[in-house]
N, C-alpha and C positions, 0 to 999 in steps of 0.2 A: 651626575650619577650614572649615566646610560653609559659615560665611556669608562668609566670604573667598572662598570658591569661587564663591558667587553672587554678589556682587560684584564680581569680576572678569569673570562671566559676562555679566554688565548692562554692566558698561564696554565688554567689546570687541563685545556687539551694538550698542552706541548705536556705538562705533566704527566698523564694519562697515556701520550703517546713513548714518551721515553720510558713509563710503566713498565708498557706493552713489548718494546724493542728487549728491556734487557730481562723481561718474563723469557722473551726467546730466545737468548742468551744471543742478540745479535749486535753487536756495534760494527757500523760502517768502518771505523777507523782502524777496527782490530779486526779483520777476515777470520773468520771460524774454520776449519778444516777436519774432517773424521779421516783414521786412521783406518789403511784396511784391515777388514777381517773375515775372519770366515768361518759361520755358522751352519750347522744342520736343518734341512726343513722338517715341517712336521711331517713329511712322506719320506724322510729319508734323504733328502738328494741335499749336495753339497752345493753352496752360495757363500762367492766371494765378492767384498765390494770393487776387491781390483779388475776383475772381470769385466765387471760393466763401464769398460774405460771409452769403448766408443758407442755410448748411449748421449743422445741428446742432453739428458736427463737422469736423476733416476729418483726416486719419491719413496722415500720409507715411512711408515703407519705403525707407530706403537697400539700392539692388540693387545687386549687382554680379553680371555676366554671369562664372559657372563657379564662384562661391563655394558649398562645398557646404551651409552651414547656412544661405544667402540659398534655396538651393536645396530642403533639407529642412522649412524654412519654410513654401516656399507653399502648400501643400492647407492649412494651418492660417489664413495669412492668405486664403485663398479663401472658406473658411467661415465665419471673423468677417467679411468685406465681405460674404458674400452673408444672413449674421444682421441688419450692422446699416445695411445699405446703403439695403434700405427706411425706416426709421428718419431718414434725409436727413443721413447720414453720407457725406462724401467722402472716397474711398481714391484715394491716386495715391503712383507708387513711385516715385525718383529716383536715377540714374544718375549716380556723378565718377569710377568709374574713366576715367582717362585714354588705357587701352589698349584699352578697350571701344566700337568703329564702331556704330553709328546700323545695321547689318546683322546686326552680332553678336550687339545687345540683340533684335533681330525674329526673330531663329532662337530664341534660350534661350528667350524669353516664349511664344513657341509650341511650342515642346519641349514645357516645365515647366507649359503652362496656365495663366498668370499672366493673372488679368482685370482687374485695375487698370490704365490706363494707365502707363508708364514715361517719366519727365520725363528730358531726356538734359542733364546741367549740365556741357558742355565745359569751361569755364573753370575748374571746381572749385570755383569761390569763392562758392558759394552753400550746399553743404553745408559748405564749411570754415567759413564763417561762423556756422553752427549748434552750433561745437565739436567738429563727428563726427569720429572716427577710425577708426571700422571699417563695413563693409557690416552688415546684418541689424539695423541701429538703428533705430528708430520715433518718432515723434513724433506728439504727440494736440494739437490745437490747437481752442480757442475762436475761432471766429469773432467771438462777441459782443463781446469783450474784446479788441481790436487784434489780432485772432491769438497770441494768449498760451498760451502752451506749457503744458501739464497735465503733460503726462508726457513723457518721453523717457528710454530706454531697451531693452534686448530686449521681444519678444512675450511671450515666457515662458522657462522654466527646463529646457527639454526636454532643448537641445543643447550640446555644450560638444567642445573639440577633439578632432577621432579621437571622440568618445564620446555618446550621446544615452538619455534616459530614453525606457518605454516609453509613458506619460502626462505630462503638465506636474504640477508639485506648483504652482506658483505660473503662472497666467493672468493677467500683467500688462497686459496689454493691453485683454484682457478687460474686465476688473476696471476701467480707468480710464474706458471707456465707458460699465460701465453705472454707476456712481456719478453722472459727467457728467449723461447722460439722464436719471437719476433727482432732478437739482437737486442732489448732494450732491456737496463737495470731493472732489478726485484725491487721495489721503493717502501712497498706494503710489508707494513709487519706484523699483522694480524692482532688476535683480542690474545686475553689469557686461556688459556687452553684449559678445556672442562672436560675432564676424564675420570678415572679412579685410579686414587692413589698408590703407587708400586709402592711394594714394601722390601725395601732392601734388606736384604737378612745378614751383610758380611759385618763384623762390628768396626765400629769406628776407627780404633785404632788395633791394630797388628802387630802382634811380639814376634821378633824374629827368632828368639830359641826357643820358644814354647809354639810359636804355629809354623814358622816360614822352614826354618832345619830340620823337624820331622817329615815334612810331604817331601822334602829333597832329599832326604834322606831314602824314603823309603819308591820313591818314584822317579831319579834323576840322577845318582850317585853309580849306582852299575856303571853307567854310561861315561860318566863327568867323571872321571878319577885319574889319576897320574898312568898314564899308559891305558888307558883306557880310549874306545873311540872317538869320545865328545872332543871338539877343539880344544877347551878348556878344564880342568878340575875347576870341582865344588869341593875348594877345600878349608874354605874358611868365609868368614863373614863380608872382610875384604873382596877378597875373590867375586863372590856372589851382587854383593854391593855394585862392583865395574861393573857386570854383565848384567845389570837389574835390566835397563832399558830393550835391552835384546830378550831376555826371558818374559820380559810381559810383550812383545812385539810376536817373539815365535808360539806362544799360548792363544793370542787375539787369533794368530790364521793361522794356528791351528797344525804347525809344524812340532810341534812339540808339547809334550810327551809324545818320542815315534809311536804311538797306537794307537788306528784306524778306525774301529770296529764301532759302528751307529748302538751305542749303549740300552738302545731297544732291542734291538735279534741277539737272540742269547747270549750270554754267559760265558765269559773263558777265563783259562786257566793263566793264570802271570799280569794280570790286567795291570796295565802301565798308566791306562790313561788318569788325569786327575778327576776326580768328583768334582762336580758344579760346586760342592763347597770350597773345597779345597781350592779350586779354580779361582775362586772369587774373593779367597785369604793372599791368593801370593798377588794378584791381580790391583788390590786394595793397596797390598803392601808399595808395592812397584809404585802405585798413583800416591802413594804416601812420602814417596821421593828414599826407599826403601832405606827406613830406621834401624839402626841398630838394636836400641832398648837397653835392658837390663836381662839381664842372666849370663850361662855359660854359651859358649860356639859349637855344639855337637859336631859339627862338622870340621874343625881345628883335632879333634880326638879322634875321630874315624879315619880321618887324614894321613894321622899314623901309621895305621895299620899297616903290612904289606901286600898288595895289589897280587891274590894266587892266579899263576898261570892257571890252572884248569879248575871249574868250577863245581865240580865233581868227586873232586879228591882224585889221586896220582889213579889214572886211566889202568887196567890188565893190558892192555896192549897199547903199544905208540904206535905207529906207522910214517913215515916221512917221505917229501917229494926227493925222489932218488938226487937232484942238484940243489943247487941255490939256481932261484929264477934269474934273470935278470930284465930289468924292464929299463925300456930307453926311456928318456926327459919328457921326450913330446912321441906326437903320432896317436897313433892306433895299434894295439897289439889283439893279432886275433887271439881264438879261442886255443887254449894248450891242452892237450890231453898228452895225460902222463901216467905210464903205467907202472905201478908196485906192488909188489908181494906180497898175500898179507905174511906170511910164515907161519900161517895155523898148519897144528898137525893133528889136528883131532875138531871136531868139528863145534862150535859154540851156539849160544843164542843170544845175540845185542839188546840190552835194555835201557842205553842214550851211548850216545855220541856226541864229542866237540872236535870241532876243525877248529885247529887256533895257527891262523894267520903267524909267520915270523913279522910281518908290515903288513900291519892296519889300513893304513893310507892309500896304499899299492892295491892291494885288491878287492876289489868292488865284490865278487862273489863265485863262488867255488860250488859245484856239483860233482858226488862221487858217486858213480856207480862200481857194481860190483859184478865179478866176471866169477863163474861158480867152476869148478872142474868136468872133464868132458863126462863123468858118470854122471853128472846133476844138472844135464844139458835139457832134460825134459822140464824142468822147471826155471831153467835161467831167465831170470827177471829182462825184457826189451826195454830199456829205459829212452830208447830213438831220440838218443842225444839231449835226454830231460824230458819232450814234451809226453812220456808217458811214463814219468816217475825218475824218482833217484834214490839210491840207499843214504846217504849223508850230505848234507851240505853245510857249507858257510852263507847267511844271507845276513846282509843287515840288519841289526837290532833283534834277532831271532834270538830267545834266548835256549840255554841251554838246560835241558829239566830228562828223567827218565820218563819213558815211553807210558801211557797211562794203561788202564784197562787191562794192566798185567799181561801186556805184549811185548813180543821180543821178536828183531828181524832175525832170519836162519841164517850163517854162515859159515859155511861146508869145510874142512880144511880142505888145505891147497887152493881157496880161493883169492882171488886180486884184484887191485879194486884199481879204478881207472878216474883219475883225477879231473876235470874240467874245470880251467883255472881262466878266469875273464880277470883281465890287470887293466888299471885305469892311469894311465900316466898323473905325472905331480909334478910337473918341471925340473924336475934334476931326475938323474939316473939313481934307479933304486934295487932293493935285492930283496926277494923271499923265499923263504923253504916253510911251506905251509906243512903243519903237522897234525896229525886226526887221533885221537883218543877214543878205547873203545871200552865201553865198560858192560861185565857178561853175569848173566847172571849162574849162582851157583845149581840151581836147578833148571827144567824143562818149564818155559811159562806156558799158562794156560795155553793162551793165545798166539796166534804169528801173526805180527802187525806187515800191512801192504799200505806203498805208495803208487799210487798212479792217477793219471788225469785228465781232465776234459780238455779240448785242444781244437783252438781253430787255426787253421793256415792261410784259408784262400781269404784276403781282404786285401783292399787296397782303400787308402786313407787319403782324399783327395787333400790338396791345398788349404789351405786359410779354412778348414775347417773346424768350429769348436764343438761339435757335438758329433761324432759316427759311433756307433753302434754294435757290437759284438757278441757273438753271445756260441755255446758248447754247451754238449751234457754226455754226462758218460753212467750207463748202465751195471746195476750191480747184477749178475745172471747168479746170487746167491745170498742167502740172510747175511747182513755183515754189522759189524759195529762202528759206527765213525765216529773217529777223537780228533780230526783235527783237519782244517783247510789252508790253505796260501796262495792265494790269488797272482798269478807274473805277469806283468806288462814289463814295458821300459818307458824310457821319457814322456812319452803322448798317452801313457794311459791316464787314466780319470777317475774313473770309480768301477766299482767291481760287486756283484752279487752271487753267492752261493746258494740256492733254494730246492728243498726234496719232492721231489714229485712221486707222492708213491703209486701202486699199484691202480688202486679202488680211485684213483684223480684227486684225491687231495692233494693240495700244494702248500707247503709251509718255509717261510726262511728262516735258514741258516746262520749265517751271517754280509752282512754289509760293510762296503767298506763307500761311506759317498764320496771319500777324497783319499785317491788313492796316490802314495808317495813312491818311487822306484827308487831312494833311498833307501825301503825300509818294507822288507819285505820275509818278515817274521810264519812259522804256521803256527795260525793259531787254533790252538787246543780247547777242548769241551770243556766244561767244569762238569758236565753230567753227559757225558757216549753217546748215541745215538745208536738204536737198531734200526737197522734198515732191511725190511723184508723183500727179498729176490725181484728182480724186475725194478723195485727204485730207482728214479733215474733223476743223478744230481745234476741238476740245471744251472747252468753259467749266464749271466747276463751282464755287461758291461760296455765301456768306451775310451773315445780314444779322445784327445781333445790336439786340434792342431793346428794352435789359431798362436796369435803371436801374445795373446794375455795369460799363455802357458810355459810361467818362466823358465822349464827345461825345454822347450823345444828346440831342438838344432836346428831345426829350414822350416818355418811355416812356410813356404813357397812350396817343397815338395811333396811328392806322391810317394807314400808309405808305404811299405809292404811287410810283409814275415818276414825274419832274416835275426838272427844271432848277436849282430852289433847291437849295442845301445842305441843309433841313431834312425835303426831297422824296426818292424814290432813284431812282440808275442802275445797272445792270448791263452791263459795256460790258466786253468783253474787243479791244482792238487790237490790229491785227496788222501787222508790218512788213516786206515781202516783196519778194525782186528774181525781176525775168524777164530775159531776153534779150532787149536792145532788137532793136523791131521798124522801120524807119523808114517802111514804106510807114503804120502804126498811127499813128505822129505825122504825119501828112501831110495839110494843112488841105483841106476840101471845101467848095465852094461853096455856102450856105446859101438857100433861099427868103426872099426878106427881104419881110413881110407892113408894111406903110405904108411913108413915104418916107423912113427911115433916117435921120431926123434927132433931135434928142434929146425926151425926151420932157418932156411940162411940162401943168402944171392945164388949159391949154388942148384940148391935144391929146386927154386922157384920155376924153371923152365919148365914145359909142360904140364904145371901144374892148374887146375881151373877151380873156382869158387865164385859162390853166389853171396851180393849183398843186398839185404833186404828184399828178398823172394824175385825180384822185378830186374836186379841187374847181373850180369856173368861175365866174369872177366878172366883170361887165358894169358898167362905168361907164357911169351913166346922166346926164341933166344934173340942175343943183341939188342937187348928193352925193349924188345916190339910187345904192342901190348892190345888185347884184343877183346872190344869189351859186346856184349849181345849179340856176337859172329861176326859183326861186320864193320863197326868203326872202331877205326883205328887208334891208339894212342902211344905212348913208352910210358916205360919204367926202369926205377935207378934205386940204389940201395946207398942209405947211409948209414952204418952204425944198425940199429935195430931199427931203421925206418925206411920203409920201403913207398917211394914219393913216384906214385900216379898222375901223368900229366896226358889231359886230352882236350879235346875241341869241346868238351861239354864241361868238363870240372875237373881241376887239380887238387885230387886226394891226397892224405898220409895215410900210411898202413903202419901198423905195429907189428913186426915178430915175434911172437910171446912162446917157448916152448913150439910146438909142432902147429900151432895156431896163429891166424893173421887177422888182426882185431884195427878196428872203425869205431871209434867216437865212444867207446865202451860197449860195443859189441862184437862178438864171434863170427867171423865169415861161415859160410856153412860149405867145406869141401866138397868138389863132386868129384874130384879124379885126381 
């Protein structure tokens, strides 16, 4: 009888213990693995799993805001992160209830002294993915090993419903770290995990033409279309079917839908990004091994259609780059500035603009500024080569919409606009004639809309750095209205914030951007203006990230600085703001015209002297001697209308434009 007893004693622990293993969804024989992804915290700041690739460790905590054993929990998980945190163990806790606001999780965590980060997983579909069904679950992941799950399961055995012991008899959590640390297997697989229930809200099964074709339709199709920027068309069911596995991979981190913006700091105008429902429909579907269903392909019928060059209807004006570019296979092609005419002969007021690329692929992004005539020189916009504004650009995934707030930029006739064209090689030789569409309004708008912006230069971005720090502000010295921001970095930046600090020291954000992409760098617009009284000063705060878990970086080994390339950085916060037109402000003044106003040419250049940017003077001498603040020396040589500055400090181009010699879209200022 006694060994019958022990034997059935042995069976239902091995019972109990295989229970226990596949409650935590672990089998030895089958390794578990989480995919990356990349979630919002409750403060804003962007968290990827791929980042944490050289942690010891890294230990995530299903929270849920008011559950009381998530609750009774934390002094215990406090202490194990602050045991084994030094150790380069990462703890971050993760959020699906679905009734739990991004406000609610920032009161509890500050209640309850939670110091871990708290990941907030609107969608759902990133814990459901993990197999959790209750809050207070844990997971212990290897970074070395694909992020391969060790353990999963409760902390320990303290708590249980209504009821809790006065010590843990089993420290499972414990316990699976320091084995880890110590090189030795995870063996423990803890009890069943006693938490509260998630309540998953996406339904079981997902139609693809009544849920998945609408959100792609109305969220992915701009993009995804035949001649459109996306690699691929969404043009049918087929279609979408191949690329399932890549659309729930680029949604999980968060590359896609390209729009940025922390869906807490207000409100904008084109919002691309999907709803945590919607998130959680195509997400489902994807994990569903995406079904076709029953009904029609909306997307086989829109497919049809034909793809309108301008988005706006046929533009009042075209404008075009005077050639066909050409871009070599490989390399580096610097910056082109290209000068054209607009051909106004009466003066207008711009209410949107589209640059449309001839090659997509080719060009990464375009800035136009605009060059006004020498009567309208007291107001000629300084754009200093972008970092303090532009009249029109081309940027990725910025869409195309009219100006809001019933504003409109001024442009004078006789004015010409100056192209800044960045081309990004694609291995073969390519060609574009990028063309701008302007569309004007039949009356005088209220308003005249200004671009310009916050702007840092002096940083340097050391090494294997993943976190430095940046930050601008730029002062309004007048009441103004703001409709619109666009944050510029390139490959190393990270995240980016906009926030007003007004007069009386309140501070309020803007917008946020915690994961910022140099793919995709849209302004984005108010849904509701902002006035900003005189003295407001919009504050820039941001970083750079330059570690090698930043899959754009070109040299985590190097040291960073400003500079124009993509492989260089900018700090640029833009800003897009209406006043109350003024008409006597647009109102041309008779200018001193210094030689005889005729155009200028290799001839004429000798003796003649001009100032660029208040600070530099430079004197065409004859025989291209060239002679720049009296005393160092350079030459100069004319090709065609480009007049090419070479000295011991910088090799300039110059433009001849009519009797004016223009720099990066700006006007040299004659002195003789």
């Amino acid at each position: 009888m006694n060994l019958l007893r022990t034997v059935a004693s042995l069976l239902l622990a091995g019972g109990l213990l295989l229970s226990q293993a596949v409650s935590a969804g672990l089998d030895p024989k089958n390794p578990k693995y989480l995919e990356n992804f990349r979630l919002t915290t409750q403060n804003g700041e962007s968290w990827s799993l791929a980042h944490q690739g050289d942690a010891a460790a890294v230990v995530l905590y299903v929270y849920g805001v008011g559950c009381p054993i998530v609750r009774q929990s934390i002094p215990e998980l406090n202490r194990i992160q602050e045991e084994f945190g030094p150790k380069n163990v990462i703890f971050a806790m993760i959020s699906a209830n679905a009734q739990d606001t991004r406000e609610d999780i920032r009161k509890d965590a500050a209640e309850f002294g939670v110091t871990a980060p708290i990941l907030v997983d609107e969608s759902q579909e990133i814990v459901r993915s993990w197999g959790t069904e209750r809050t207070a679950e844990v997971l212990v992941l290897d970074p070395k090993d694909k992020f391969r799950v060790l353990y999963q399961g409760p902390v320990d055995d303290r708590f249980d419903y209504g009821a809790q012991r006065e010590t843990a008899e089993h420290a499972w959590l414990r316990d699976a770290l320091t084995a880890h640390l110590a090189g030795q297997p995870v063996t423990n697989t803890g009890g069943q995990t006693k938490g509260c229930l998630i309540n998953y809200l996406a339904p079981a099964e997902v139609s693809y033409s009544k849920d998945i074709a609408p959100i792609l339709e109305a969220k992915c199709v701009s993009c995804h279309v035949g001649g459109g920027i996306a690699p691929f068309a969404m043009s049918s069911y087929k279609k979408v079917k191949g690329w399932s596995g890549m659309i729930g991979e680029t949604i999980k981190t968060r590359r896609m839908p390209p729009w940025h913006p922390d869906r807490t700091v207000g409100k904008f105008l084109h919002d691309r990004a999907l709803s945590p429902e919607q998130e959680a429909l195509v997400l489902r579907w994807v994990a569903q091994g995406a079904p076709r269903g029953e009904g029609d392909d909306p997307l086989e019928l829109r497919a049809a259609a034909p793809l309108a060059k301008w988005d706006l209807g046929e533009p009042d004006l075209v404008v075009e780059l005077p050639e066909e570019q050409q871009i070599a296979a490989t390399g580096t092609a610097d910056y082109r500035y290209l000068f054209v005419p607009s051909g106004l002969t009466e003066d207008k007021w711009v209410k949107a603009v589209q640059v449309a690329p001839s090659n997509t692929a080719v060009l990464h992004h375009a800035l136009i500024f605009v060059m006004y005539p020498p009567e309208y020189e007291h107001i000629q916009p300084d754009p200093k080569s972008g970092l303090n504004g532009f009249f029109a650009s081309f940027l990725p995934g910025a869409p195309v919409v009219p100006y809001p707030a019933e504003a409109g930029q001024f442009l004078p006739a006789g004015s010409s606009f100056v192209f800044q064209m960045h081309y990004n090689a694609t291995g073969k030789a390519e060609t574009d004639r990028t063309q701008m569409g302007l569309y004007f309004y039949d009356e005088k708008p209220k308003r005249a809309l200004m671009i310009r912006a916050a702007a840092e230069t002096e940083f340097a971005i050391p090494p294997n750095t993943a976190k430095m720090d940046a930050e601008a502000g730029y002062r309004f010295k007048r009441e103004v209205t703001l409709v619109g921001m666009a944050p510029h970095m390139h490959y190393r930046g990270s995240h980016f914030k906009f926030a007003a600090k007004f007069p009386e020291g309140q501070e309020i954000p803007i917008l946020n951007i915690p994961f910022y992409e140099f793919d995709w760098q849209p302004m984005y617009f108010l849904e509701e203006p902002m006035t900003l009284p005189a003295g407001t000063e919009i504050h820039c705060d941001g970083g750079f990230d330059n570690s090698r878990f930043n899959p754009r970086n070109p040299d985590p080994s190097d040291w960073v600085y400003f500079g124009e390339q993509s492989w260089e950085e900018m700090f640029i916060g833009y800003l897009a703001y209406a006043v109350d037109r003024d008409d006597a402000y647009f109102t041309p003044q008779k200018r001193e015209v210094i030689g005889d106003g005729l155009p200028m040419s290799a001839e004429k250049l000798p003796g003649t002297e001009w100032r660029i940017m208040q600070r530099i003077t430079i004197r065409f001498e004859p025989e291209g001697k060239l002679i720049v603040n009296n005393e160092m020396e350079g030459t100069w040589r004319v090709d065609g209308k480009t007049v090419h500055l070479d000295t011991d400090f910088r090799d300039v181009d110059l433009i001849m434009e009519g009797p004016e010699l223009i720099i990066e879209g700006r006007r040299l200022e004659r002195l003789k």
